[in-house]
C-alpha positions, 0 to 999 in steps of 0.5 A: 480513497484519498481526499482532495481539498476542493479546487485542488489537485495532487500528484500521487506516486504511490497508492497504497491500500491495507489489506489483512491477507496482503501477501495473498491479495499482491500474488492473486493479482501478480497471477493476474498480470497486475504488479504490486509493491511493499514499499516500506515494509518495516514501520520506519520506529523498527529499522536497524537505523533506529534500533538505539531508540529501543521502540517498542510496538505498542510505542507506535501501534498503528505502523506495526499493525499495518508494517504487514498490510501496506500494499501498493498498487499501480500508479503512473500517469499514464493508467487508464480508467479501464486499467484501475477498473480491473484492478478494483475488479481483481481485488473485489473478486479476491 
Protein backbone atom coordinates (compact mmCIF):
# COMPACT_ATOMS: atom_id res chain seq x y z
CA UNK A 1 0.00 0.00 0.00
CA UNK A 2 1.30 3.35 -0.68
CA UNK A 3 2.29 5.54 2.23
CA UNK A 4 0.98 9.21 2.62
CA UNK A 5 3.02 11.44 4.73
CA UNK A 6 0.30 12.73 7.47
CA UNK A 7 -1.65 15.95 6.44
CA UNK A 8 -1.08 14.92 3.20
CA UNK A 9 -2.42 13.88 -0.05
CA UNK A 10 -1.84 12.61 -3.34
CA UNK A 11 -3.12 11.92 -6.78
CA UNK A 12 -2.44 8.45 -8.37
CA UNK A 13 -2.77 7.64 -12.01
CA UNK A 14 -1.19 4.34 -11.59
CA UNK A 15 -1.48 1.53 -9.07
CA UNK A 16 0.85 -1.18 -9.81
CA UNK A 17 1.43 -4.34 -7.62
CA UNK A 18 4.10 -7.16 -8.16
CA UNK A 19 3.05 -10.35 -8.66
CA UNK A 20 5.49 -13.65 -9.39
CA UNK A 21 2.46 -15.21 -11.65
CA UNK A 22 1.50 -11.98 -13.32
CA UNK A 23 0.64 -12.74 -16.51
CA UNK A 24 -1.85 -15.38 -14.98
CA UNK A 25 -2.91 -13.18 -12.22
CA UNK A 26 -4.11 -10.04 -15.16
CA UNK A 27 -6.15 -12.61 -17.34
CA UNK A 28 -7.80 -14.22 -14.18
CA UNK A 29 -9.22 -10.88 -13.49
CA UNK A 30 -9.76 -10.07 -17.32
CA UNK A 31 -11.98 -13.19 -17.18
CA UNK A 32 -13.55 -11.74 -14.37
CA UNK A 33 -14.24 -8.24 -15.92
CA UNK A 34 -11.32 -6.43 -14.42
CA UNK A 35 -9.04 -4.70 -16.69
CA UNK A 36 -5.27 -4.54 -16.34
CA UNK A 37 -2.31 -2.81 -17.40
CA UNK A 38 1.83 -3.55 -18.00
CA UNK A 39 2.71 -0.09 -18.47
CA UNK A 40 6.45 -0.38 -18.44
CA UNK A 41 7.27 -3.69 -19.54
CA UNK A 42 10.72 -3.42 -19.95
CA UNK A 43 12.89 -1.95 -17.09
CA UNK A 44 13.86 1.61 -18.83
CA UNK A 45 18.25 0.40 -18.48
CA UNK A 46 16.95 -2.53 -21.32
CA UNK A 47 15.07 -0.52 -24.08
CA UNK A 48 16.81 -0.11 -27.46
CA UNK A 49 17.20 3.74 -26.48
CA UNK A 50 19.70 2.84 -23.96
CA UNK A 51 21.15 -0.20 -25.61
CA UNK A 52 24.64 1.97 -26.29
CA UNK A 53 25.07 1.90 -22.31
CA UNK A 54 25.40 -1.85 -22.62
CA UNK A 55 23.61 -2.49 -19.08
CA UNK A 56 23.59 -5.50 -18.01
CA UNK A 57 20.73 -7.24 -15.26
CA UNK A 58 22.82 -7.61 -12.22
CA UNK A 59 23.61 -3.74 -13.35
CA UNK A 60 20.07 -2.94 -11.89
CA UNK A 61 18.60 -6.23 -10.32
CA UNK A 62 15.65 -5.15 -8.95
CA UNK A 63 14.07 -3.56 -12.35
CA UNK A 64 14.86 -6.71 -14.35
CA UNK A 65 13.28 -8.86 -11.55
CA UNK A 66 10.44 -6.94 -11.43
CA UNK A 67 10.29 -5.68 -15.45
CA UNK A 68 8.26 -9.40 -15.37
CA UNK A 69 5.96 -8.87 -12.44
CA UNK A 70 4.73 -5.14 -12.67
CA UNK A 71 0.83 -5.24 -13.04
CA UNK A 72 -1.32 -2.52 -12.83
CA UNK A 73 -4.62 -2.44 -11.73
CA UNK A 74 -7.58 -0.07 -11.96
CA UNK A 75 -7.19 3.41 -11.02
CA UNK A 76 -9.55 6.44 -11.96
CA UNK A 77 -11.34 8.96 -9.60
CA UNK A 78 -14.36 7.75 -9.93
CA UNK A 79 -13.62 3.79 -8.53
CA UNK A 80 -15.88 2.94 -5.99
CA UNK A 81 -14.96 1.48 -2.55
CA UNK A 82 -17.24 -1.75 -3.70
CA UNK A 83 -14.98 -1.74 -7.02
CA UNK A 84 -11.52 -1.99 -5.19
CA UNK A 85 -13.24 -4.46 -2.75
CA UNK A 86 -13.66 -6.91 -5.70
CA UNK A 87 -10.66 -6.66 -7.19
CA UNK A 88 -8.46 -7.15 -3.69
CA UNK A 89 -11.23 -10.31 -3.53
CA UNK A 90 -10.43 -11.61 -7.23
CA UNK A 91 -6.93 -11.29 -6.70
CA UNK A 92 -6.88 -12.88 -3.01
CA UNK A 93 -9.13 -15.67 -4.49
CA UNK A 94 -6.21 -16.40 -7.36
Amino acid sequence: MPEVAPARSHVYHLYTIRHPRRDALAAHLNANGVQTAINYPTALPFLPAYARFEHRPEQFPNAHRDQGRILSLPMFAEITRQQQDEVIELIRKF
